[in-house]
C-alpha positions in Angstrom: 10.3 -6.2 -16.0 9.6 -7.9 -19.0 6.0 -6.9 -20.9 3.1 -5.2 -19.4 0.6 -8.3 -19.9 2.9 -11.0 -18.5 3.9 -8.9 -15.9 0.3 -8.1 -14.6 -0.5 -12.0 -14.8 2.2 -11.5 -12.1 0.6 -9.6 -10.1 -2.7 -11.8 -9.8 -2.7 -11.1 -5.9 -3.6 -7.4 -6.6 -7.8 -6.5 -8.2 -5.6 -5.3 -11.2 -8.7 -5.1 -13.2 -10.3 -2.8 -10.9 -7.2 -0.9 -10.9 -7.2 -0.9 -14.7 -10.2 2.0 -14.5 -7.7 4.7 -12.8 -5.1 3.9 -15.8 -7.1 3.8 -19.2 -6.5 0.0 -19.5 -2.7 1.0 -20.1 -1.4 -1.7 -19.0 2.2 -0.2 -19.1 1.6 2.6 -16.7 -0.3 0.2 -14.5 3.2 -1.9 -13.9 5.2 1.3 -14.1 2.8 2.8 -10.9 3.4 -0.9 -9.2 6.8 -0.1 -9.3 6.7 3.2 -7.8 4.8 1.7 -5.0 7.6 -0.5 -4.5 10.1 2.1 -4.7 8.2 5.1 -3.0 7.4 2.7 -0.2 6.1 4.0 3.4 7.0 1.1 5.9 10.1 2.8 7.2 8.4 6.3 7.1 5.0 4.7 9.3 7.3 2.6 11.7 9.3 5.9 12.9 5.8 7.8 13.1 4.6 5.3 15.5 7.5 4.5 17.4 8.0 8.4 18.6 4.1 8.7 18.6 4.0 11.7 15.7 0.6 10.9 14.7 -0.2 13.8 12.6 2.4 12.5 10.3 1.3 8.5 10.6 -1.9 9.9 9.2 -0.4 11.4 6.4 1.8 8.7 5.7 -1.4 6.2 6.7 -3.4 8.3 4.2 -0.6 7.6 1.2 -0.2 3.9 1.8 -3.9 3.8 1.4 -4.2 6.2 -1.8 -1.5 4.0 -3.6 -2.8 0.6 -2.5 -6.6 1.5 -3.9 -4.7 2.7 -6.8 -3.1 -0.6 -7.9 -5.3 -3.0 -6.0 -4.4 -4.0 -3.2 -7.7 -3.7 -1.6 -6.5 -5.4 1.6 -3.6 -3.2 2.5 -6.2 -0.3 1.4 -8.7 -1.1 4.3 -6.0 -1.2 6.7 -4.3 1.5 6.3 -7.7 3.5 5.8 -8.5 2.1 9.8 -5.2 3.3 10.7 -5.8 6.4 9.3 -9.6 7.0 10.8 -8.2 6.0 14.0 -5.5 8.3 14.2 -7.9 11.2 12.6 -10.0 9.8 15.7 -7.9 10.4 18.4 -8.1 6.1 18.9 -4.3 5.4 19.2 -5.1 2.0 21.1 -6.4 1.0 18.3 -3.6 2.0 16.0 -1.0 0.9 19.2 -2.9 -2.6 18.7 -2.9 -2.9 15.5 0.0 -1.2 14.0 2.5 -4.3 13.9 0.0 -6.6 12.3 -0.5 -4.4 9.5 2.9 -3.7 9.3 3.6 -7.2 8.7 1.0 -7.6 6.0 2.4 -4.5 4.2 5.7 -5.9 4.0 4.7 -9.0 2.8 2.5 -7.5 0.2 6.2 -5.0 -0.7 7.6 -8.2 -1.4 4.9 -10.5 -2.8 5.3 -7.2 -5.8 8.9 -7.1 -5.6 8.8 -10.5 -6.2 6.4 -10.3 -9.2 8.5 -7.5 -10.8 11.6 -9.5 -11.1 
C-alpha cells in the first residue's frame, strides 16, 4: 500500500479529513480501515437480500455499508445506503425496489475507485 500520507492523497474522492476525527489523525489505521471496507465488502451480501426480498437482513447489511462509509468518508455511499435503510425500517420497499440497482452501481464503483487507490 505504500505509506499512509501518499496513500490517503489517493483516496482524495473520500472527506478523509472528516474521517480523520473517528481515527486520532492516524493516518495508518485510517488506510488500514479503507482496506477492510474493501475486503469486508457488502455488495454480494445486499444483492442476495434484495433479490429473495429478506429485508430484515438488507437493513442490517444497509445499516453496515452505511456505518463504514461515514466512517472513511464516503459521504455519498453513506446517504444512500442510510435511504435504503429508513426505507426498509419503513416498510417502503418500492422505494428500495426502485432504487436498489442505482445504488448498487454507485457502490461498486466507489469498491473499485478504493481498490484502485490501494494498489
Amino acid at each position: 500500500m505504500g505509506n499512509a500520507a501518499e496513500t490517503m492523497g489517493k483516496l482524495d474522492f473520500l472527506d478523509t479529513e472528516t474521517a480523520m476525527v473517528y481515527f486520532a489523525n492516524m493516518k495508518e489505521l485510517y488506510v488500514e480501515t479503507v482496506a477492510v471496507y474493501l475486503r469486508d465488502r457488502f455488495d454480494a451480501a445486499l444483492q442476495k437480500d434484495f433479490d429473495t426480498e429478506d429485508w430484515a437482513t438488507y437493513q442490517r447489511d444497509a445499516h453496515s455499508i452505511k456505518s463504514s462509509s461515514n466512517m472513511i468518508g464516503a459521504k455519498d455511499m453513506f446517504e444512500k445506503a442510510k435511504s435504503l435503510e429508513l426505507a426498509v425500517k419503513s416498510g417502503d420497499y418500492a422505494f428500495v425496489k426502485e432504487n436498489h440497482d442505482n445504488i448498487m452501481k454507485d457502490y461498486k464503483e466507489l469498491l473499485d475507485k478504493i481498490q484502485n487507490a490501494l494498489q
